[in-house]
NUSEFI-956260 format. One line per field, with one value per residue (C-alpha): residue number from 1; residue in three letters; z, x, y; chain. Coordinates in Angstrom, 1 decimal. Each point is the difference from the previous one (the first is absolute). Layout:
BEGIN
num = c(NUM,...);
residuo = c(ALA,...);
c3 = c(Z,...);
c1 = c(X,...);
c2 = c(Y,...);
cadena = c(A,...);
This chain:
BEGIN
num = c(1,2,3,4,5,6,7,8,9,10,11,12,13,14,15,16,17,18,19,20,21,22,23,24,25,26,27,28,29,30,31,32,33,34,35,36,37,38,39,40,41,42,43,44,45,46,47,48,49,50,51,52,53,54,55,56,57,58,59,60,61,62,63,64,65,66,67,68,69,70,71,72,73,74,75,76,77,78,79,80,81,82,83,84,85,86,87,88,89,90,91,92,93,94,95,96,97,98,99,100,101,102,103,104,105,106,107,108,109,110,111,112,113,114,115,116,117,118,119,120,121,122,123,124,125,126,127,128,129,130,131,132,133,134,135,136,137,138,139,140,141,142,143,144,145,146,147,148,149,150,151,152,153,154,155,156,157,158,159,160,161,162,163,164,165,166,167,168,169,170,171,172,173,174,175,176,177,178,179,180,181,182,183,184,185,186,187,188,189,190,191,192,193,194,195,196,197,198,199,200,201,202,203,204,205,206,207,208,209,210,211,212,213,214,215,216,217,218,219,220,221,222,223,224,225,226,227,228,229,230,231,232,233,234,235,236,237,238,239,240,241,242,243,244,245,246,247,248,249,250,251,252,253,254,255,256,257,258,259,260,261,262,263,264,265,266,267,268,269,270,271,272,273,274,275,276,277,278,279,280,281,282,283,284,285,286,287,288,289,290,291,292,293,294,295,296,297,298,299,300,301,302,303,304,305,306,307,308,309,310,311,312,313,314,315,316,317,318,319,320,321,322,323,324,325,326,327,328,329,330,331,332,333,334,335,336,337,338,339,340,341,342,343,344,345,346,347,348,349,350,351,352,353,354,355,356,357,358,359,360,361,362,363,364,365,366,367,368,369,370,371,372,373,374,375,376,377,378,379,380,381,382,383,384,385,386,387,388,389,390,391,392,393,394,395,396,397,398,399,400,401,402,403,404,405,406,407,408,409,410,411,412,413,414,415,416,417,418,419,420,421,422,423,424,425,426,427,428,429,430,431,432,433,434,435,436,437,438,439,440,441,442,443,444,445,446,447,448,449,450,451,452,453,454,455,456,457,458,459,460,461,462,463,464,465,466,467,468,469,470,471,472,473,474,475,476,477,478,479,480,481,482,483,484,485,486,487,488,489,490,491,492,493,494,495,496);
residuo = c(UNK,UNK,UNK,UNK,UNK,UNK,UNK,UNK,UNK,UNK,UNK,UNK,UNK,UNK,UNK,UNK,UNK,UNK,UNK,UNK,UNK,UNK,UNK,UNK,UNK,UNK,UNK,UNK,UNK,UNK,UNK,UNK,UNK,UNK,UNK,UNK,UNK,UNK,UNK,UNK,UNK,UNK,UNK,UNK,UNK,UNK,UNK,UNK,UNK,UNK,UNK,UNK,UNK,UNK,UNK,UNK,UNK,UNK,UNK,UNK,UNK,UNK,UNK,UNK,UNK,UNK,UNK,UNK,UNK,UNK,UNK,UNK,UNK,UNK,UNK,UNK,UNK,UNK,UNK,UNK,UNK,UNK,UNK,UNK,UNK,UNK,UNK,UNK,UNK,UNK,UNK,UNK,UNK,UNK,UNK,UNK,UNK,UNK,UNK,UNK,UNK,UNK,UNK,UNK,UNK,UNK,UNK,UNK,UNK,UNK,UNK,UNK,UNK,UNK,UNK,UNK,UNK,UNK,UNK,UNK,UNK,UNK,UNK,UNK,UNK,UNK,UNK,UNK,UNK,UNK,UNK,UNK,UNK,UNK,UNK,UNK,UNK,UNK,UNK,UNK,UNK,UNK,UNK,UNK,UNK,UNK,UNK,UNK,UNK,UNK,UNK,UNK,UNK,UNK,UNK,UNK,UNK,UNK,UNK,UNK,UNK,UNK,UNK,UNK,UNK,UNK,UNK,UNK,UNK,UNK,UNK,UNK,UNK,UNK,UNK,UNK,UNK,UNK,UNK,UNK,UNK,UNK,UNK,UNK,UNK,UNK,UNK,UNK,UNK,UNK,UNK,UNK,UNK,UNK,UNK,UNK,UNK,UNK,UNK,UNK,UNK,UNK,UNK,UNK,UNK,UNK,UNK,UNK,UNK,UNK,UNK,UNK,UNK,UNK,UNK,UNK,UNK,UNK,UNK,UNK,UNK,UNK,UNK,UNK,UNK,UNK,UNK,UNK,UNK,UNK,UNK,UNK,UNK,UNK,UNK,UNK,UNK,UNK,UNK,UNK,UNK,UNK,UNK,UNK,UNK,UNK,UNK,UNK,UNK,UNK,UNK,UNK,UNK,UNK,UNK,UNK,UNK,UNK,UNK,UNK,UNK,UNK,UNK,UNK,UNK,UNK,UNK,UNK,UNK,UNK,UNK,UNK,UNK,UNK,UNK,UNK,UNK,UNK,UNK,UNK,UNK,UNK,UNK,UNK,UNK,UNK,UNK,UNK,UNK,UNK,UNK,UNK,UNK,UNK,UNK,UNK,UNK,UNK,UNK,UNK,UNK,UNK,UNK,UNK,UNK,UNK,UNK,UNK,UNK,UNK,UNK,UNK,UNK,UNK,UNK,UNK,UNK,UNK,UNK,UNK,UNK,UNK,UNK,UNK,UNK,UNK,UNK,UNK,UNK,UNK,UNK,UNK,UNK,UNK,UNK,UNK,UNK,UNK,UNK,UNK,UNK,UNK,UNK,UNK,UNK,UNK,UNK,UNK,UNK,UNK,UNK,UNK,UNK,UNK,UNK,UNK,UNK,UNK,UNK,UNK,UNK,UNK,UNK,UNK,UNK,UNK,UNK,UNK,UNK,UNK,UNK,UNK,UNK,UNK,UNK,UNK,UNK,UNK,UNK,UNK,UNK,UNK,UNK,UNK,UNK,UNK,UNK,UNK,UNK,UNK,UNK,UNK,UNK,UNK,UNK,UNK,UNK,UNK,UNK,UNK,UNK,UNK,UNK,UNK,UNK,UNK,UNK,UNK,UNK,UNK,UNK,UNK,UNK,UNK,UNK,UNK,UNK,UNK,UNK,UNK,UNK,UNK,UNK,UNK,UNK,UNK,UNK,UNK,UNK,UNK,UNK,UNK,UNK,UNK,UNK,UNK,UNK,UNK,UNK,UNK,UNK,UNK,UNK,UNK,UNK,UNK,UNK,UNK,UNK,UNK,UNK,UNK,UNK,UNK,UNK,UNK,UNK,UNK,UNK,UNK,UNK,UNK,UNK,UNK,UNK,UNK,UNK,UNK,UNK,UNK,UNK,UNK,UNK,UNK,UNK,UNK,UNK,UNK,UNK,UNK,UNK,UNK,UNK,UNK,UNK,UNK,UNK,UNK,UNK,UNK,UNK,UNK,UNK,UNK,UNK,UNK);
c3 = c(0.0,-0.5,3.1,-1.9,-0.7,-3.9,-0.3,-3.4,-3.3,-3.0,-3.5,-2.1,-3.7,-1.4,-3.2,0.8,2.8,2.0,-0.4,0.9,2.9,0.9,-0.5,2.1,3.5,-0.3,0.2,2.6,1.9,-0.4,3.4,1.3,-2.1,-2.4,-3.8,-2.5,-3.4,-1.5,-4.2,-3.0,-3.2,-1.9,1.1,-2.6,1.3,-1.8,-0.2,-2.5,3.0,-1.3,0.3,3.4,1.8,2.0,3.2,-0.8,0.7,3.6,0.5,-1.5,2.5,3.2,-1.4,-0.4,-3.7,-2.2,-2.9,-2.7,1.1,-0.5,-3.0,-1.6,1.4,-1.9,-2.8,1.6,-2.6,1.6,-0.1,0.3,-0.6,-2.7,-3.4,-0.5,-3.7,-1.6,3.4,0.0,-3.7,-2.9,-1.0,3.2,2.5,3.2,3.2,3.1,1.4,3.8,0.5,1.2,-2.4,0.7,3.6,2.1,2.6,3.3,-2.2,-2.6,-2.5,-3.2,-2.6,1.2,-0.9,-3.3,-0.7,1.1,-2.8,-2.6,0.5,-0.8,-3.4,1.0,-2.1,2.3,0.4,4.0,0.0,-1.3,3.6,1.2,0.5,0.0,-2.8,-2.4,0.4,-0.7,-3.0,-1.2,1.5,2.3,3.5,3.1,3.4,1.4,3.1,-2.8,-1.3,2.3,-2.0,1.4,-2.0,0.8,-2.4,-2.6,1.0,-0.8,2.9,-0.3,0.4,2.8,1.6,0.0,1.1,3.0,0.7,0.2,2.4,2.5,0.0,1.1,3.1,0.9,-2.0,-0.5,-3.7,-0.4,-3.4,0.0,-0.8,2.2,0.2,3.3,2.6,3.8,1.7,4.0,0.5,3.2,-1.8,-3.4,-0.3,-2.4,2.1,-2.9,-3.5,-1.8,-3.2,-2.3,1.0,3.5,1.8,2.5,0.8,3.1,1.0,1.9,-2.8,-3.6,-3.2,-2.9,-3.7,-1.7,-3.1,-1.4,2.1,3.5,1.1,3.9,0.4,-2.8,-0.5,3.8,1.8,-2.4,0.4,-3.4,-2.8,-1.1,-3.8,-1.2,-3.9,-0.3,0.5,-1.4,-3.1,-1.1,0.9,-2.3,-0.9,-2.7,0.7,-1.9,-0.2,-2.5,-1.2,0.6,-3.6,1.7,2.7,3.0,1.0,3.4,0.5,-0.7,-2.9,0.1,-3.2,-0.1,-2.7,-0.3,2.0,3.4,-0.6,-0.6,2.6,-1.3,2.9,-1.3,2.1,-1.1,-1.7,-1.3,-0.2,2.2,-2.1,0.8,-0.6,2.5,-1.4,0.8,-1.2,-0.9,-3.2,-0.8,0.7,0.2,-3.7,-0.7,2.6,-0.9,-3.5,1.4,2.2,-2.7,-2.7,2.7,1.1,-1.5,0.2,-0.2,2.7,2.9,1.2,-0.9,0.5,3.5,1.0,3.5,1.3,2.9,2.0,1.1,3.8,3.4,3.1,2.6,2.5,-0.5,3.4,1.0,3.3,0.1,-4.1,-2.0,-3.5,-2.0,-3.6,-2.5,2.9,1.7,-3.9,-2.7,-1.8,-3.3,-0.9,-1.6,2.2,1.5,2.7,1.1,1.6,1.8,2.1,0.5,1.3,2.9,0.6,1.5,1.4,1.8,1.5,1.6,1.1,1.9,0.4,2.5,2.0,3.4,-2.6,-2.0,1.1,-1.6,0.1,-1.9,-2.5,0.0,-0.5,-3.1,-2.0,0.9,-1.3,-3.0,-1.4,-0.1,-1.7,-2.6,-0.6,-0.8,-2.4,-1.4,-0.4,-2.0,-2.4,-0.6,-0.5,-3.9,-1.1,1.0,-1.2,-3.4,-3.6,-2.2,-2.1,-2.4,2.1,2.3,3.0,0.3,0.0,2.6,2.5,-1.4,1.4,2.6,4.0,1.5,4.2,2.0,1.2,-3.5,-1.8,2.5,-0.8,-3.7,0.5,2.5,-2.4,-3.0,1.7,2.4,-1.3,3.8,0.9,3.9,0.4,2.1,2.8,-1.9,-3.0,-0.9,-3.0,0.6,-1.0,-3.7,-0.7,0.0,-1.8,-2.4,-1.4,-0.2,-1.6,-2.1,-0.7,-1.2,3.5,-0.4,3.7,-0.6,2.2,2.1,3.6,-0.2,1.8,-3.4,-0.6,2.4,-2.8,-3.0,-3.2,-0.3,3.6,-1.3,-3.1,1.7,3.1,-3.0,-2.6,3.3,1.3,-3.6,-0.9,3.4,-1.4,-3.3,0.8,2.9,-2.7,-2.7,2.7,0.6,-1.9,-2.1,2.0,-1.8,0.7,3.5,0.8,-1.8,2.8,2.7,0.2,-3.9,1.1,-1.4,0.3,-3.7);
c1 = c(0.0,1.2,-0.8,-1.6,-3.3,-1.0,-1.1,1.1,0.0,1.9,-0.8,2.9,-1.3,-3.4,-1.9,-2.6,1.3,1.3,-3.2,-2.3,2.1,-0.4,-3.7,-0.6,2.2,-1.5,-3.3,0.0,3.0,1.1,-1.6,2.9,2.8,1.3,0.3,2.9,0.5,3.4,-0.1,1.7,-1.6,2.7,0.2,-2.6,-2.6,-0.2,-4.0,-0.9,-2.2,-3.4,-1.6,-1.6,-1.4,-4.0,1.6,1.1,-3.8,0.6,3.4,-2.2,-3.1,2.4,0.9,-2.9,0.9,-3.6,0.5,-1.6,2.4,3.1,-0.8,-0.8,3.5,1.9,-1.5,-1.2,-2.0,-1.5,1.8,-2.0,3.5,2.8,-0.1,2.8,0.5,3.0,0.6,-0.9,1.1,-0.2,-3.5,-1.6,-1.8,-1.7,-0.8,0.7,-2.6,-0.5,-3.4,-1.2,-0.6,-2.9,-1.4,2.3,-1.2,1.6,2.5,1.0,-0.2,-2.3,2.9,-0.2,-3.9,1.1,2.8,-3.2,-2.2,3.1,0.5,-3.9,-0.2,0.0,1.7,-0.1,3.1,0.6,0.0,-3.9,-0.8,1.4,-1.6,3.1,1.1,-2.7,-0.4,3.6,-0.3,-3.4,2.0,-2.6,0.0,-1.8,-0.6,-3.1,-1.8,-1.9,3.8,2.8,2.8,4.0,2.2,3.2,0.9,2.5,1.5,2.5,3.1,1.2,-3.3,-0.5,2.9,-1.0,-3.7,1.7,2.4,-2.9,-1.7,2.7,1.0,-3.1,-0.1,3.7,2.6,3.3,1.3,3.8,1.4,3.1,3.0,1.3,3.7,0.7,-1.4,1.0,0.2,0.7,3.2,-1.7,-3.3,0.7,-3.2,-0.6,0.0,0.0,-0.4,2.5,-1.1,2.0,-1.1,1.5,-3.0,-0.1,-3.6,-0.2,-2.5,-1.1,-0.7,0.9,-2.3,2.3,-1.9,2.9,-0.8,2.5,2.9,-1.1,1.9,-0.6,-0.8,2.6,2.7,0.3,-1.3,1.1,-2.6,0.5,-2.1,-1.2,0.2,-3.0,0.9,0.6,-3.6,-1.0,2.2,-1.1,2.1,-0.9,-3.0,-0.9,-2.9,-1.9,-3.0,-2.5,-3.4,-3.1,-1.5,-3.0,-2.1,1.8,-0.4,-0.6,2.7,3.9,1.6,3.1,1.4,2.3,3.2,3.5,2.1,-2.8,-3.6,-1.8,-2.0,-3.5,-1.1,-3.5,-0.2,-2.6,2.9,2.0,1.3,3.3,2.1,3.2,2.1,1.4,2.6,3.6,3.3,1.3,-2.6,-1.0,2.0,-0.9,-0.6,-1.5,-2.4,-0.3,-1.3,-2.1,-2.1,-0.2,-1.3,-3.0,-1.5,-2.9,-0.5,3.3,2.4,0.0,3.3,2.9,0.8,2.0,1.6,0.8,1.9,-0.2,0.2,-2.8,0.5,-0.5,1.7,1.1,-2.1,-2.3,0.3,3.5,0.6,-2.0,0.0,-3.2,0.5,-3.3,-0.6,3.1,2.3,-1.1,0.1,-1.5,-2.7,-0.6,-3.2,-1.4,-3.1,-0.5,1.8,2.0,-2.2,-1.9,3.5,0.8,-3.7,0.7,3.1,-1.1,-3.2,2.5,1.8,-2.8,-1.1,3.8,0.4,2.3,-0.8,2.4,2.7,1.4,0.0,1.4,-3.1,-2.2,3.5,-0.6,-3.6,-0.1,2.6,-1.2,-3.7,1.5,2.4,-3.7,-1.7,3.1,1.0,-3.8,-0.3,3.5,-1.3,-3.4,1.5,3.1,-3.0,-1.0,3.7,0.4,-3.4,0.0,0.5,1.4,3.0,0.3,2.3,3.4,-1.7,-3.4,2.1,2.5,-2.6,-2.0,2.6,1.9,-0.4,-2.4,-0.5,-0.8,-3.6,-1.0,1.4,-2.6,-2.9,0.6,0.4,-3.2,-2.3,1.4,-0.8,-3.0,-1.4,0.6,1.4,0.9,0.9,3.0,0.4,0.8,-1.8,-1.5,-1.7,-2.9,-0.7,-2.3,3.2,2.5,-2.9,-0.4,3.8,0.7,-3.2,0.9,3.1,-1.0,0.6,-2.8,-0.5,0.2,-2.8,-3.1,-1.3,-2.6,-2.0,-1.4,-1.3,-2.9,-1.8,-1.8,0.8,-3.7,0.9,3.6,-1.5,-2.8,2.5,2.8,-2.4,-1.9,3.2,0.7,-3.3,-0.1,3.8,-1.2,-3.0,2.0,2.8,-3.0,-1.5,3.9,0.4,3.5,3.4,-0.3,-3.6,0.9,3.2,-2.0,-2.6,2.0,3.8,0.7,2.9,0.2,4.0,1.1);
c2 = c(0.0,3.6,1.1,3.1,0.9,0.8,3.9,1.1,-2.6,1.3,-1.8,0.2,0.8,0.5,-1.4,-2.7,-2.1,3.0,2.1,-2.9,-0.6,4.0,-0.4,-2.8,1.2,3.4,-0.9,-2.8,0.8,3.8,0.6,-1.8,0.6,2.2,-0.8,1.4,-0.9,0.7,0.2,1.5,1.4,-0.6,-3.6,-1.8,-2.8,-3.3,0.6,-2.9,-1.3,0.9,-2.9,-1.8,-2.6,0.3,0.1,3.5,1.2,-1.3,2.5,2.9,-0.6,-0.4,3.0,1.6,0.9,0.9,-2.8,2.9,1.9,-1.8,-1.2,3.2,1.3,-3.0,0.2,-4.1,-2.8,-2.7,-4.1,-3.1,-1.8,-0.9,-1.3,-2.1,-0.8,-2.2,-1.6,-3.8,0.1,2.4,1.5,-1.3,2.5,-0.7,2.6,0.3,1.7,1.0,-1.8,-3.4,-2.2,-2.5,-0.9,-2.5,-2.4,-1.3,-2.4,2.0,2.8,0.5,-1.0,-3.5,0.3,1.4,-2.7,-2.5,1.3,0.4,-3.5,-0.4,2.3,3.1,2.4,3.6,1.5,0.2,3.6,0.3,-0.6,3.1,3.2,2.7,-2.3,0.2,3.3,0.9,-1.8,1.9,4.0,0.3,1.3,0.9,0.2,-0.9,-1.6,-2.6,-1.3,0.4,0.0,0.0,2.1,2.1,3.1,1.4,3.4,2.3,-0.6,3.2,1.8,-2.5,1.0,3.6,-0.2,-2.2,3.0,2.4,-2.2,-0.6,3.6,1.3,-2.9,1.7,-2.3,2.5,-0.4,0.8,0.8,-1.5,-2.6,-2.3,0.5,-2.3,-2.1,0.3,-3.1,-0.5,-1.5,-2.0,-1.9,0.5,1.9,2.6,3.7,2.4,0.8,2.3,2.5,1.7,3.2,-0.6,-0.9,-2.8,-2.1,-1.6,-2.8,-3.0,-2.7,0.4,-0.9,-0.9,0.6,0.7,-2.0,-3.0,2.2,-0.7,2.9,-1.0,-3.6,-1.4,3.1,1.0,-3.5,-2.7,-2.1,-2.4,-0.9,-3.4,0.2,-2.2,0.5,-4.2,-0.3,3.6,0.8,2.9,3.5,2.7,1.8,2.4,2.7,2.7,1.7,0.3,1.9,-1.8,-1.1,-1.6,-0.4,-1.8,-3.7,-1.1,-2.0,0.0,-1.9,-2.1,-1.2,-2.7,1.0,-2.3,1.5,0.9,2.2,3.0,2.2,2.0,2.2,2.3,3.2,2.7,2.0,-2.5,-3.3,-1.2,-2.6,-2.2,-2.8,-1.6,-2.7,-2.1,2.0,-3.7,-0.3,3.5,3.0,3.7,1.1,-3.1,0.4,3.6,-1.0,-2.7,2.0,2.8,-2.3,-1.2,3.1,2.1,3.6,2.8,-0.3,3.1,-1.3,-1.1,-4.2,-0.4,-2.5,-1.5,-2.3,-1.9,-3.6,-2.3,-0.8,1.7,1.4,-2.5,2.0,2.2,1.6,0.1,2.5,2.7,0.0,-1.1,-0.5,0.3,0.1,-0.8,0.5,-3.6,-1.3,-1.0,-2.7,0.9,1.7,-2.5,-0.7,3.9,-1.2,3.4,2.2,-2.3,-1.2,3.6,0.0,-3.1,1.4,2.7,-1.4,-3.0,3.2,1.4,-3.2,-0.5,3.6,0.3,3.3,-1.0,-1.4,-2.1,-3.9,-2.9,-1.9,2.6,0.3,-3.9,-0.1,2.9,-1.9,-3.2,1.0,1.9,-3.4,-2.0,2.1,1.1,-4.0,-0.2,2.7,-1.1,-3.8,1.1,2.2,-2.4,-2.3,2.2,-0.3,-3.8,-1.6,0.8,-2.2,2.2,-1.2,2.8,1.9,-0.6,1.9,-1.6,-3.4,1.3,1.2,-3.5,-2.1,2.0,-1.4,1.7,0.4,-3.0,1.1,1.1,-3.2,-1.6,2.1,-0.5,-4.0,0.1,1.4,-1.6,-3.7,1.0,3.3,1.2,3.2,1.5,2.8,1.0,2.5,2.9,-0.4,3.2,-2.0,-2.2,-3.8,1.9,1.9,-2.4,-3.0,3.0,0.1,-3.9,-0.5,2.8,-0.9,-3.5,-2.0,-2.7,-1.7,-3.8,0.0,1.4,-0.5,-2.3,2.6,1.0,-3.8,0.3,1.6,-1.5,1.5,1.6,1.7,1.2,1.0,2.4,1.3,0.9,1.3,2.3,1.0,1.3,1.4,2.3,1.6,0.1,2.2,2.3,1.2,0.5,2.5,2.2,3.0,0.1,0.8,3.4,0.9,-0.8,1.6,3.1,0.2,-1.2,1.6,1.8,2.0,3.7,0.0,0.8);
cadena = c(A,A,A,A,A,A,A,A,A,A,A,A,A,A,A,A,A,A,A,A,A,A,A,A,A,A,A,A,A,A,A,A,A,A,A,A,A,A,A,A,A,A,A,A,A,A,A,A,A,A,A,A,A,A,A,A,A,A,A,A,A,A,A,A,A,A,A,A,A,A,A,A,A,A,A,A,A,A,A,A,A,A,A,A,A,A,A,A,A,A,A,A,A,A,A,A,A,A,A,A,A,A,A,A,A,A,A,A,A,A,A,A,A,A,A,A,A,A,A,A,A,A,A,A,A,A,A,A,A,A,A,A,A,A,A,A,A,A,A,A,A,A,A,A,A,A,A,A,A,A,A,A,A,A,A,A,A,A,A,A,A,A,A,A,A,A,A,A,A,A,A,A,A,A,A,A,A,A,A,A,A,A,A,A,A,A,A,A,A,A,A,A,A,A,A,A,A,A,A,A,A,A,A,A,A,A,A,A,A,A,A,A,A,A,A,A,A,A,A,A,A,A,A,A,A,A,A,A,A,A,A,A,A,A,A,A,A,A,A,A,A,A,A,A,A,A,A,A,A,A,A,A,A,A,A,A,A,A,A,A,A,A,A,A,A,A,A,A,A,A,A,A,A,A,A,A,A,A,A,A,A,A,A,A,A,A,A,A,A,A,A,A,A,A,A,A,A,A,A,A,A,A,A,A,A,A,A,A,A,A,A,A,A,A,A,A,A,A,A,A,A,A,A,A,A,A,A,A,A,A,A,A,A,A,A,A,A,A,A,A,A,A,A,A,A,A,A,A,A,A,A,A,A,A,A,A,A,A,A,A,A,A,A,A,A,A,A,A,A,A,A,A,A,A,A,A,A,A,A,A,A,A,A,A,A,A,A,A,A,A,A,A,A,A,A,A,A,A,A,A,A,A,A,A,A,A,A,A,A,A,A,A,A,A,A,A,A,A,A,A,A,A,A,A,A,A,A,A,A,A,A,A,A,A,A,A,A,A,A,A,A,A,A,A,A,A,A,A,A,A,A,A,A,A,A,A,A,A,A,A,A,A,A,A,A,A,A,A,A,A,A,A,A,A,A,A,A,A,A,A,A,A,A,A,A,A,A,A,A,A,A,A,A,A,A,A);
């Protein structure tokens, strides 16, 4: 323990991850402690993050953040999931959408239902019984009491960041403009005392935020905490971004196109459309991938293609002293399944829950980094899962991440549903049982069998609880107005 109680938290860098963090300890703790966030202006933000996972709606009602409002401030579309084309194997396309699929029972989920009635004739796709799906698929949108529908949203990162910055200023959060130029440490503990600026300026606090971006200026530079490269199991290090004109009207859901050498991004805002490639160096490099992404966007470009580099993995700790590292700082999953925001988002909600106001302890240290290694290995393990399960041959890549090892517990999962159509779910799993049945089916896992759960019915009782289930989505999504018509009404933001 530190011996010292926490009265002043500075956040080292701005953007997404250290604006939300600003946000959330100036509303629900700044009558016990004060808030500083040091940035620079001249010091750019990554801010490809624009797309997100539901849970985000729980951060912004803790909050207390108007939903209209928000999304008229980032420009924000709505997402009932991801399109993932090319994946399983050239020219195929399947979604993962953020709805149930089905009804389950006490032994097990709908798909073993499904694979019953496959096994019978039936020729409906899996996804048909899926509300948020269907109506992805038909650009339709809204919410209702009638159809509860689970959906997350695209937005604009940077304009996030800003309407975040407004927020926590007014609740008393101190913005410094400013580069880092050294960080003090106590020669007893090891703790960090003191950050230095270039203008001469020392910052003084109790417990340090570090969302410093790839650098990890505090916990990595000045604490050495180590990095555990996942790029064996996550090739990819490169991505190229740029921005386009909208030439349409937006979809409800993000698209992710498979190329040879890694996949393309297709985030709809209201304004315009975010585009990326994210790919390996080893089969593609820069002005290849350049060209690539340029040749597969529509509408003129508003900026110019950058590229960033970086490395699949994570901080040994995430909490390491009286350092936090959230965001980029504690690492990095690829954004392949909207992933980004959401772990700045349990960051900081862990750290509120273990906020330690008489100190630091070890076993609050223990239990953050302890917490955050479940839930990262999970989210590590289910995107791994796109790049492994796939039977494409046309291309070196697709047959290296084919046939690479993958982690012990996902191997498992993979070989459980493959021979039993089961699938459990792990501690950390931020993904549910429809998400991960979603992708392997998907990408062309076919269980070699069902639970025999789905026997007890005849074929005339499968036939009428499929063809009902079907029927009630089919008539809900016939009665939703288009995305458009409903982002129109509901949040059409002003912003030129």
């Amino acid at each position: 323990m530190t011996g010292s109680s926490i009265k002043h938290v500075v956040i080292a860098g701005g953007g997404t991850a250290g604006w939300m963090t600003a946000a959330a300890l100036s509303k629900l703790l700044s009558s016990n402690i004060k808030v500083t966030l040091i940035e620079s202006d001249a010091i750019a933000t990554v801010g490809v993050g624009e797309a997100t996972i539901p849970p985000i709606k729980n951060f912004h009602k803790l909050l207390g953040i108007n939903e209209q409002e928000v999304m008229r401030a980032t420009r924000a579309t709505f997402k009932l999931g991801i399109s993932f084309e090319n994946w399983g194997q050239v020219n195929d396309k399947y979604i993962h959408s953020f709805g149930a699929t089905g009804k389950e029972c006490w032994a097990g989920e709908f798909h073993h239902f499904w694979l019953h009635g496959k096994s019978k004739g039936h020729t409906d796709e899996f996804g048909e019984y899926c509300f948020e799906l269907q109506a992805a698929k038909q650009n339709k949108f809204a919410i209702t009491n009638d159809a509860p529908i689970n959906y997350a949203y695209h937005l604009d990162a940077t304009l996030y960041a800003k309407f975040l910055r407004g927020f926590s200023e007014k609740l008393g959060t101190k913005r410094i403009e400013g580069k880092i130029s050294k960080v003090d440490k106590c020669p007893t503990t090891g703790n960090i005392s003191a950050i230095q600026l270039e203008s001469g300026e020392t910052v003084e606090a109790d417990l340090f935020i570090d969302c410093t971006g790839f650098r990890g200026l505090l916990i990595e530079q000045a604490l050495h905490t180590g990095y555990d490269d996942w790029s064996h199991w996550l090739p990819c290090d490169s991505a190229v971004a740029v921005q386009t004109k909208s030439v349409s009207e937006p979809l409800p859901y993000t698209r992710s196109i498979a190329h040879d050498g890694g996949w393309q991004w297709k985030i709809p805002l209201q304004h315009r459309v975010g585009n990326g490639l994210v790919f390996c160096s080893k089969y593609l490099d820069d002005d290849a991938a350049k060209t690539l992404l340029l040749n597969n966007i529509e509408g003129k470009t508003i900026t110019e293609p950058r590229v960033i580099k970086f490395k699949t993995g994570r901080r040994r700790k995430g909490w390491n002293k009286n350092c936090i590292a959230i965001g980029l700082s504690s690492g990095f999953i690829e954004p392949l399944e909207s992933t980004s925001i959401h772990l700045i988002m349990t960051a900081i909600v862990r750290l509120l829950r273990l906020f330690p106001y008489n100190g630091v302890t070890t076993s609050a240290i223990d239990e953050y980094n302890n917490k955050l290694t479940s839930e990262l290995n999970a989210v590590r393990d289910f995107i791994i899962l796109h790049y492994n399960v796939n039977q494409r041959n046309d291309s070196e890549f697709w047959q290296h991440c084919r046939n690479m090892e993958v982690p012990k517990p996902l191997a498992h999962k993979i070989r459980l549903f493959k021979e039993t159509g089961r699938v459990f779910l792990d501690d950390g799993d931020i993904f549910r049982v429809d998400s991960w049945t979603q992708v392997m089916l998907g990408q062309g896992l076919m269980p070699m069998q069902y639970h025999h759960i789905a026997d007890i019915m005849s074929d005339d009782e499968l036939k009428k609880f499929m063809g009902s289930l079907k029927q009630s989505i089919d008539i809900s999504v016939n009665n939703l107005p288009s995305h458009q018509d409903f982002i129109n009404q509901y949040c059409k933001s002003n912003i030129d």
